[in-house]
C-alpha positions in Angstrom: 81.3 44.5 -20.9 79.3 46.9 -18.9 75.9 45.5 -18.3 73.1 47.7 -18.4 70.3 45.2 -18.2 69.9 41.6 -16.4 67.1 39.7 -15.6 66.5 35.8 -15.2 63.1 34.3 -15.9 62.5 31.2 -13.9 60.6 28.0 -15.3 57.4 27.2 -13.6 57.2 25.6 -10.1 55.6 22.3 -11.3 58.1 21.8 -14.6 60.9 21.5 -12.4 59.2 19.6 -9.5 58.3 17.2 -11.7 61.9 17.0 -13.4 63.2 16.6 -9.8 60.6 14.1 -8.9 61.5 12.1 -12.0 65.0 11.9 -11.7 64.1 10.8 -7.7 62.6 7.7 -8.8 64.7 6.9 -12.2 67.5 7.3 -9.2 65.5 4.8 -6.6 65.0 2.4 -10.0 68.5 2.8 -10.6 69.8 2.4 -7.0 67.8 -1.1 -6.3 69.7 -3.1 -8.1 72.6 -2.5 -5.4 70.1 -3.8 -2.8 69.1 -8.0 -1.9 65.5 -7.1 -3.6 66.6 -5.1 -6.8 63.2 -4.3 -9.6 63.9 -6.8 -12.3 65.5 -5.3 -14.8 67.8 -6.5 -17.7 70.7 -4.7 -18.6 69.0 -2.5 -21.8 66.5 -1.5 -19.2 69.1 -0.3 -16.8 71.2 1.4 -19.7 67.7 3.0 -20.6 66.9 4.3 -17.6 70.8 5.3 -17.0 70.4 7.6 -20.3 66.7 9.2 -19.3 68.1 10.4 -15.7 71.5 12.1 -17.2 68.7 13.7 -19.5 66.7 14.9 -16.8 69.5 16.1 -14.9 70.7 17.9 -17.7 67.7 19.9 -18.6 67.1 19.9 -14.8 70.5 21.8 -14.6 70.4 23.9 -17.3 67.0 24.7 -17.8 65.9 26.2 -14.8 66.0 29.8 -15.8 66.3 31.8 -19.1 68.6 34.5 -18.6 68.4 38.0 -20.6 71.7 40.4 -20.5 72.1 43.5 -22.4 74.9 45.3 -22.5 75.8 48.5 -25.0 76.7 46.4 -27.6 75.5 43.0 -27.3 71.9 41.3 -26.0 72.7 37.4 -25.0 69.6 35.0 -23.8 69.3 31.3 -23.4 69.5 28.9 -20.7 72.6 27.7 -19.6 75.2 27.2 -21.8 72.4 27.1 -24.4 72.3 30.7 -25.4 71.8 33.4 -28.3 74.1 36.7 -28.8 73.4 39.0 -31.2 74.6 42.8 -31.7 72.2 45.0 -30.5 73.2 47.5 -33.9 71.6 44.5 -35.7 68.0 44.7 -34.5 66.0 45.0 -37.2 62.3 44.9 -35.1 60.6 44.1 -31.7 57.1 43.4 -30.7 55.7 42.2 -27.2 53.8 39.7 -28.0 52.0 36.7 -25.7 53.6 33.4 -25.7 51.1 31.1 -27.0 51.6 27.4 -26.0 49.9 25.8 -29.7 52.9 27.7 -31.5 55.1 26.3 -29.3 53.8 23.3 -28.1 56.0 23.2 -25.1 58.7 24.9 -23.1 62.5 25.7 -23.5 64.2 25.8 -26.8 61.2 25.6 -28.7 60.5 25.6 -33.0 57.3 27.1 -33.5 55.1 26.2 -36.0 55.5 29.9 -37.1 58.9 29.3 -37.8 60.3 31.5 -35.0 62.8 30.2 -32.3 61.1 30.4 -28.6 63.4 30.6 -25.4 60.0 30.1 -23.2 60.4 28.8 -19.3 57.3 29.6 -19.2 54.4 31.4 -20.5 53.4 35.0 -20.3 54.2 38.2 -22.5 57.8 37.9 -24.1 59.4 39.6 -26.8 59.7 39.0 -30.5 62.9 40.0 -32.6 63.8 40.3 -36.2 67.5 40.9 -36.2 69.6 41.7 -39.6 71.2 38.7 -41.7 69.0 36.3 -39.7 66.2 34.2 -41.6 64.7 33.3 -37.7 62.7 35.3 -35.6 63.9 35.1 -31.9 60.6 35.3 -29.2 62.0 35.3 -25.5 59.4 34.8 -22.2 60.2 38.3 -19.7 58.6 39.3 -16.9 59.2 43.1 -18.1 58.8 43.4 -21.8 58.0 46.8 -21.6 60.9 48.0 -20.1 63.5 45.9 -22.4 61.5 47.2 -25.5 62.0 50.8 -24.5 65.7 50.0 -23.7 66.5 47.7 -26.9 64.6 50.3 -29.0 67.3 53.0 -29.1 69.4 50.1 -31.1 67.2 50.1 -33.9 68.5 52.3 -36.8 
């Protein structure tokens, strides 16, 4: 698999600090009830709270950055474990096109209301892609959308 290109789109600053800040105090909740003065809590709030910080972490872990790799046969983008691969013989059309948050309504692995699939750590200009025996289109936040148009183009038969 010879890559030929790579980039990784970091989330914004304040998504993740406020992630990190949230699992912080789900942790400092959680962690009282070891101490003499624990926060009352009975044991479906503690399970609760247990559930929403392994949540965090998770999307804290794995969402941190969406990560585009093409190679001569293959582009692949996603977070984490949470990714897409398609051939790149099967790419049927690409636009650049701006992420707008009220299709979206959020960020990650979002369904828009235009029934597209957004991979969005953030907004900006992203690409959108029709690919062959797929009924979704794919739209994916990059901080270079010109260059990976011009480099995915050549796929498109």
């Amino acid at each position: 698999m010879n890559i030929i290109y790579k980039e990784k789109v970091p989330t914004y600053v304040f998504v993740t600090a406020i992630l990190l800040i949230t699992c912080i105090i789900l942790l400092i909740i959680l962690m009282s009830q070891l101490t003499s003065k624990p926060i009352v809590l009975d044991l479906g709030g503690k399970v609760i709270l247990l559930i929403v910080l392994i949540f965090n972490i998770v999307v804290l872990f794995y969402f941190r950055e969406l990560v585009i790799i093409v190679t001569e046969s293959r582009i692949l983008f996603g977070f984490g474990k949470f990714r897409k691969k398609f051939y790149t013989g099967n790419i049927e059309s690409i636009e650049i096109d701006d992420y707008k948050f009220s299709n979206y309504l959020g960020y990650g692995i979002r369904y828009g209301r235009d029934k597209s699939i957004g991979y969005v750590p953030r907004g900006g200009k992203g690409l959108r892609m029709k690919f062959k025996n797929e009924k979704r289109i794919y739209f994916f936040s990059t901080d270079r959308p010109d260059e990976l148009k011009l480099l995915l183009e050549k796929y498109i038969k």
